[in-house]
N, C-alpha and C positions, 0 to 999 in steps of 0.2 A: 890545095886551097889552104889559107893560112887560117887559125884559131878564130883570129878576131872576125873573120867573116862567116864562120859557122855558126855563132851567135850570136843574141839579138843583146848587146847593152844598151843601149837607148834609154831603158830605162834606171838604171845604177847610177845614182846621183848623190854625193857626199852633202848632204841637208847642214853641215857643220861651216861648210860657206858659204849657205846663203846668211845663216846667224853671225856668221865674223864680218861679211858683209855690209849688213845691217849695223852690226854696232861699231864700225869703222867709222862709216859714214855718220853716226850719231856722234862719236867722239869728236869727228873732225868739224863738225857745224860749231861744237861751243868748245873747239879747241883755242887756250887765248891768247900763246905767242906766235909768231909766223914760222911759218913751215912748208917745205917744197910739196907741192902738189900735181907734180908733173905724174905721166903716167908709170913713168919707171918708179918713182918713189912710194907708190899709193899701193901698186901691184905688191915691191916687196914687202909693204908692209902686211897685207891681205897675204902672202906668201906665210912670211914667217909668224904670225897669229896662227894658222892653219896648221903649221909643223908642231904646235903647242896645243891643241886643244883636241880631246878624242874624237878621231872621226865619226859623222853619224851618217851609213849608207843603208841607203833604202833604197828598193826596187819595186817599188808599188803604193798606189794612192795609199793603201793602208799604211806603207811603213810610214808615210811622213807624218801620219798620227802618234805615232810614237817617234819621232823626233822632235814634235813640238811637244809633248811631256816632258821628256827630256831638256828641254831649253827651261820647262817650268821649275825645274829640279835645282834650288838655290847657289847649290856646290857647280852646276856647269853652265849656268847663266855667271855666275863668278868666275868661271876659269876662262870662260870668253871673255868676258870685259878686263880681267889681266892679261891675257894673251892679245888683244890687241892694244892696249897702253903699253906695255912695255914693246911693243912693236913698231910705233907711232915714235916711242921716245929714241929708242934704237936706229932708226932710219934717220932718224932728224941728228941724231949726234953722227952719224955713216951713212953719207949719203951714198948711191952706188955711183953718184957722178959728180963733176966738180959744181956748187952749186954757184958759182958768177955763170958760168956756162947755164945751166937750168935757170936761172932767170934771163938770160938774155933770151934766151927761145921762148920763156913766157910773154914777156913784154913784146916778140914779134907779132904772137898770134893774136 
């Protein structure tokens, strides 16, 4: 029997992207020049935000009480909203794909 199935993670949940999450999606409502929004572009940018900011994992209703103090904490509420702008700015200058391609697939659906 292999590792992962002797134990129960289910509950091990990095509480650090639902926060990059959240404020991706906040950036990009009053983001004000255009920008590919496809799903490959939005994931890496949720990707690489995440690779930047300390992970916060919890395994129990209790830890995510201490994950949201932590977001209250000025220093990592700040290192998320830089970790995802420079994220956002990053993918828009590098896209991971050609972007006439990426808007042609937009304008299909």
């Amino acid at each position: 029997m292999a590792f992962i199935d002797d134990y129960n993670f289910e509950y091990l949940k990095n509480e650090a992207e639902t926060l990059v999450l959240k404020e991706l999606s906040r950036q990009l409502e009053v983001y004000s020049t255009p920008i590919c929004r496809c799903n490959d572009c939005i994931v890496d940018m949720a990707a690489m935000a995440l690779n930047k900011v300390k992970p916060l994992y919890r395994v129990s209703l209790l830890g995510s009480f201490y994950t949201a103090s932590a977001m209250d904490e000025k220093s990592y509420a700040r290192s998320v909203r830089e970790a995802v702008f420079n994220a956002i700015e990053q993918v828009k200058k590098n896209p991971s794909h050609d972007t006439a391609a990426a808007a042609g697939d937009e304008a299909a659906e």
